[in-house]
C-alpha positions as CSV (number, residue, x, y, z in Angstrom):
1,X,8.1,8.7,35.3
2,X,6.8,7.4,31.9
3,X,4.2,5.2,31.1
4,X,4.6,1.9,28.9
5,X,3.2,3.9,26.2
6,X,6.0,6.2,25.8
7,X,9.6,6.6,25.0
8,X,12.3,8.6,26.8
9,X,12.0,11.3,23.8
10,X,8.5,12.1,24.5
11,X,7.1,9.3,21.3
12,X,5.0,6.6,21.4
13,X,7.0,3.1,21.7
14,X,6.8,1.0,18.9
15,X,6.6,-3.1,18.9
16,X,10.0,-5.0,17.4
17,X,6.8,-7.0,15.9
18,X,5.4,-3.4,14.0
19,X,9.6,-2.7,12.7
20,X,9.4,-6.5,11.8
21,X,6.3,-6.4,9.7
22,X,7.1,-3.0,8.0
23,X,10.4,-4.5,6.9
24,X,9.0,-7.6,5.6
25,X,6.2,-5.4,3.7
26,X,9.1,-3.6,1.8
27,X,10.7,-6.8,1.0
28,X,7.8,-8.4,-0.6
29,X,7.8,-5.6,-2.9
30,X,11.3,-5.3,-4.0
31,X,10.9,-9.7,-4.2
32,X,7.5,-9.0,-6.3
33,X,9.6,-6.2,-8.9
34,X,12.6,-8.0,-8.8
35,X,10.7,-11.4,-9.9
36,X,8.6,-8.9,-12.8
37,X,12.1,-7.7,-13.8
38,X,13.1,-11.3,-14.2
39,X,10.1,-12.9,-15.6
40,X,10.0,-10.0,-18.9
41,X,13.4,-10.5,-19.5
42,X,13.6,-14.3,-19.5
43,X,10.2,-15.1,-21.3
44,X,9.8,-11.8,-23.1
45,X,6.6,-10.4,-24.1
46,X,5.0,-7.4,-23.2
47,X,4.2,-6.2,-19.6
48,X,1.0,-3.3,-18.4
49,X,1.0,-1.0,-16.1
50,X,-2.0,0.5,-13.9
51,X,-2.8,2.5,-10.7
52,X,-4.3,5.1,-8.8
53,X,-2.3,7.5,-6.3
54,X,-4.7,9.6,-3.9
55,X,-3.3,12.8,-2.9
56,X,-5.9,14.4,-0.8
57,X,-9.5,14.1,-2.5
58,X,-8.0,13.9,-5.8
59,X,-7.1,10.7,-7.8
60,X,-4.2,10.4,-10.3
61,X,-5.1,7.7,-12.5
62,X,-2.3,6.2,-14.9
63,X,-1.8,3.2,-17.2
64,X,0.1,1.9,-19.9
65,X,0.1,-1.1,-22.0
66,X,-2.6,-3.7,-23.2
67,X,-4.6,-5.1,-20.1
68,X,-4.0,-1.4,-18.5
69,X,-7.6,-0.8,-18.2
70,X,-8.1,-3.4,-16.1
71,X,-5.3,-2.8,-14.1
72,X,-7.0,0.7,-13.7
73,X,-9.9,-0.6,-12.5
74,X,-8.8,-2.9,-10.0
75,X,-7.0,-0.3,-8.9
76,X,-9.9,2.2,-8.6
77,X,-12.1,-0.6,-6.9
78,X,-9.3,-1.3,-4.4
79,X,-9.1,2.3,-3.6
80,X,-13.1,3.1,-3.3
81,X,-12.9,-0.2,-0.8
82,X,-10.2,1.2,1.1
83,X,-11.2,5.0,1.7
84,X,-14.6,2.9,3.1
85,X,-12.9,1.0,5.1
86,X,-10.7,3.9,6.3
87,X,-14.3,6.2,7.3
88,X,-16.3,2.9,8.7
89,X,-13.4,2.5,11.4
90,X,-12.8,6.0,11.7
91,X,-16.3,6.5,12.7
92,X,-16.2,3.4,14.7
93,X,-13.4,3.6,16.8
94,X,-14.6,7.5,17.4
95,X,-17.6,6.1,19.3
96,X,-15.7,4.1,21.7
């Protein structure tokens, strides 16, 4: 007999409301480029790209354009915040 946690496979069951949220995560994403896309063409002008990608302990920093530093920036901020984050409730939820 299997618990509520689990599938017949052997997995852990997964809410309709986790499926639901995922999907609507990648769909703000392709709405957000898609309204970019539109907004350069129809309004010209130039656009800048920024981020950080974290492969292990190692950042890949990258940017192009005129405001790119910034973009950099909030990008490195954003990703100081999150590995925080990420060892706070680590270390929290290892205590419980």
């Amino acid at each position: 007999m299997l618990s509520e946690e689990q599938n017949e496979e052997g997995g852990v069951a997964v809410s309709g409301r986790l499926w639901m949220l995922l999907l609507a995560g990648i769909s703000l994403v392709f709405v957000g480029i898609a309204v970019i896309v539109v907004a350069s063409i129809l309004l010209g002008g130039s656009g800048s790209v920024g981020g950080v990608i974290l492969i292990g302990p190692i950042p890949i920093i990258f940017g192009s354009g005129p405001d790119a530093l910034w973009l950099v920036l909030v990008g490195v901020i954003v990703s100081i915040i999150s590995i925080v984050l990420f060892l706070v409730l680590n270390r929290r939820a290892g205590r419980n």
